[in-house]
VOBA-1610 file (N, C-alpha, C; in pm, whole numbers, padded with zeros to 5 digits, always signed):
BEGIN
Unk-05718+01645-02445Unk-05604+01670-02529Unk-05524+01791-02481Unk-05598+01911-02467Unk-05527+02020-02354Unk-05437+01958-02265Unk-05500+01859-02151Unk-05428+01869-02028Unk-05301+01771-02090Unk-05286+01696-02199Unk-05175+01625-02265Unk-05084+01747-02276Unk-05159+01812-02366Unk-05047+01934-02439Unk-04971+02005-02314Unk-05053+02091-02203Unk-05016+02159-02109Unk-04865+02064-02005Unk-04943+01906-01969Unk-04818+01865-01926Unk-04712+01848-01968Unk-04716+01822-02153Unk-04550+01857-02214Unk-04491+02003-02203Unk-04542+02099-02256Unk-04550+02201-02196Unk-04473+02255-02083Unk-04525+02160-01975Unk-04453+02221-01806Unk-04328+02093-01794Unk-04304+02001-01859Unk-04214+01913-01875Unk-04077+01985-01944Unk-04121+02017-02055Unk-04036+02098-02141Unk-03961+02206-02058Unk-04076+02289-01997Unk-03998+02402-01938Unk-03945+02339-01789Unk-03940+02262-01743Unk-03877+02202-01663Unk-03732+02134-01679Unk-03753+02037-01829Unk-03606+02029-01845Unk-03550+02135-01898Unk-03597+02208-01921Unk-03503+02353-01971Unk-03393+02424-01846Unk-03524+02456-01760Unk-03475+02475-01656Unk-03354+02421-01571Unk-03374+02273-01581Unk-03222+02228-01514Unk-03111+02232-01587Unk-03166+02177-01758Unk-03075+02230-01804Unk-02971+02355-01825Unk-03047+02484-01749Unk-02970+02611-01774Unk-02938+02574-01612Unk-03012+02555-01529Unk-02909+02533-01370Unk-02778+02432-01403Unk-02769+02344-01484Unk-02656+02296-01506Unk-02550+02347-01582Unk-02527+02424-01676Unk-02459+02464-01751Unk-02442+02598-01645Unk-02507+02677-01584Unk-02450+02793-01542Unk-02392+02748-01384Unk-02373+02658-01338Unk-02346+02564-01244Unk-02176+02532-01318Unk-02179+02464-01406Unk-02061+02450-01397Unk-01988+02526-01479Unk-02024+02645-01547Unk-01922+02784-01618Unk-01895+02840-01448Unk-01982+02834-01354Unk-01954+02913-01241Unk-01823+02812-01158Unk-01812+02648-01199Unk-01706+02630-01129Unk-01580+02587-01246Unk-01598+02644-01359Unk-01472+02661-01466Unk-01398+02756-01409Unk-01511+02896-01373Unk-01413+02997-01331Unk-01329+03027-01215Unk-01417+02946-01116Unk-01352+02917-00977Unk-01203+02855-01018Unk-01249+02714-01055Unk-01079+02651-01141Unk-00995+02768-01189Unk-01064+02840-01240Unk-00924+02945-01357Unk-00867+02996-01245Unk-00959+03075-01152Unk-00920+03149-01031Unk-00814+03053-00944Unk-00874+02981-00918Unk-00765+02891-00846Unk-00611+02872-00888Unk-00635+02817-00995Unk-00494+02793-01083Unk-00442+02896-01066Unk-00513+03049-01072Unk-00460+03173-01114Unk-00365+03151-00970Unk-00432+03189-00865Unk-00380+03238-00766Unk-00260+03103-00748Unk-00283+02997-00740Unk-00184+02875-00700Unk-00034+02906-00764Unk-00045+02949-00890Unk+00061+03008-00980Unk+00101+03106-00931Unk+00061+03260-00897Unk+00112+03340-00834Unk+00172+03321-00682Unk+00085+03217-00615Unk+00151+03186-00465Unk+00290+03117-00494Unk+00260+03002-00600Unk+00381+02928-00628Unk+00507+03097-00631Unk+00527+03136-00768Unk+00582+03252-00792Unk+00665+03317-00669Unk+00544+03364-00582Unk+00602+03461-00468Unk+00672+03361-00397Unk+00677+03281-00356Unk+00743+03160-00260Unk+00914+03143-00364Unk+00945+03110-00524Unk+01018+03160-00524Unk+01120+03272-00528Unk+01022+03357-00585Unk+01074+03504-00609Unk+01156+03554-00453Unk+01070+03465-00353Unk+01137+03527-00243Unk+01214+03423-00180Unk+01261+03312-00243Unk+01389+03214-00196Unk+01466+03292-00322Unk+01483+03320-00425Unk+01578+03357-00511Unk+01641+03539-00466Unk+01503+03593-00385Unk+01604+03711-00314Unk+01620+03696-00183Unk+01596+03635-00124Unk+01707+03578+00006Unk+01847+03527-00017Unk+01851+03445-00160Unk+01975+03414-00152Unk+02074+03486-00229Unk+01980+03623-00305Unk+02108+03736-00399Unk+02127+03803-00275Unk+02040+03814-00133Unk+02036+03905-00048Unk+02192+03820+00049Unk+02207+03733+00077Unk+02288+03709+00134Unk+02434+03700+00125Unk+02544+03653+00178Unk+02669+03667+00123Unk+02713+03627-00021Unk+02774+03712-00068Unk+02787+03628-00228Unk+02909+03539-00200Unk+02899+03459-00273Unk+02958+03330-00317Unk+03112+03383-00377Unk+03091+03475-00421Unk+03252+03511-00512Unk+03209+03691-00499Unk+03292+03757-00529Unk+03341+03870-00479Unk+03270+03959-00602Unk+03304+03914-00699Unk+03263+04011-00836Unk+03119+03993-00848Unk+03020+03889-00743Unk+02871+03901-00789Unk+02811+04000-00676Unk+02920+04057-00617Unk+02838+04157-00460Unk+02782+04273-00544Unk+02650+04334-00516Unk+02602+04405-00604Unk+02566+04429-00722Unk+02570+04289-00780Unk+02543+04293-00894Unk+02353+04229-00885Unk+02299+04346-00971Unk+02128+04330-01017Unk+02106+04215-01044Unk+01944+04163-01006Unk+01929+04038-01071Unk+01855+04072-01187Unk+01867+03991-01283Unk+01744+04038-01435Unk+01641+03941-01431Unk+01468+03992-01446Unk+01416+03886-01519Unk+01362+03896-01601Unk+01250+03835-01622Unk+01116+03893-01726Unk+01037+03880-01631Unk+00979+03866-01578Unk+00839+03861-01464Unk+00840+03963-01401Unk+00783+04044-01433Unk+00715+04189-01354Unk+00694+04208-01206Unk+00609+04032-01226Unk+00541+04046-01067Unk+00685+04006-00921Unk+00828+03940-00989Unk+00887+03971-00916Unk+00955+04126-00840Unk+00930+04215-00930Unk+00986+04329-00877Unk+00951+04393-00704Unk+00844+04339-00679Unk+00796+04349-00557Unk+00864+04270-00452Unk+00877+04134-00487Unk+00920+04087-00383Unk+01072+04155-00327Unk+01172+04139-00472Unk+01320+04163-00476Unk+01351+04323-00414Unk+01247+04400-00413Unk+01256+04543-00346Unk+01223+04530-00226Unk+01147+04449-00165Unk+01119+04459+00006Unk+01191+04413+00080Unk+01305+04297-00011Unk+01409+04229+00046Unk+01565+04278+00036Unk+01538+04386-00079Unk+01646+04510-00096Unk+01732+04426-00169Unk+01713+04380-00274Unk+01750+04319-00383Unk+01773+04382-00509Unk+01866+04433-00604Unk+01826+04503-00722Unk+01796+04408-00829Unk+01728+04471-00901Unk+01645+04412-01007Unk+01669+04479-01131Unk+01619+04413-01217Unk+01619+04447-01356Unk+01531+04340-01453Unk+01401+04476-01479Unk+01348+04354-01552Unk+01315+04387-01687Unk+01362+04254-01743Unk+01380+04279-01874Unk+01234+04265-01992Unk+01240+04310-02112Unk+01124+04288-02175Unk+01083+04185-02201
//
């Protein structure tokens, strides 16, 4: 009756076991996903941030937009629009 009991026992703690290798298995690739998305969004971002100051950077179109700031809300453009010598303004 022991060696009954003992093999549920090591059964039990066996499916336990995969069970926690599975669940911490895939919280570890939820976060990879978040990460991913994260960065895919910011690459997206910089790719336009820096077609939208190439083209305030280049000839203006009409005379009264030469020098005039661009505004946004996105923070993380301020970087790009300054290396490309763009003025900025970002709003709250």
């Amino acid at each position: 009756m022991a060696l009954l009991y003992d093999v549920g026992l090591v059964l039990a703690l066996l499916t336990g076991c995969a069970i926690g290798i599975l669940v911490t298995a895939a919280h570890y690739e939820q976060l990879a996903l978040r990460r991913w998305a994260h960065e895919k969004e910011v690459a997206e971002g910089r790719d336009f941030y820096a077609t939208l100051a190439m083209l305030r950077r280049g000839p203006a179109n009409h005379p009264e937009e030469h020098g005039v700031p661009l505004a946004t809300r996105d923070a993380r453009a301020r970087g790009t629009y300054d290396a490309v010598g763009v003025k900025v303004i970002v709003l709250p």
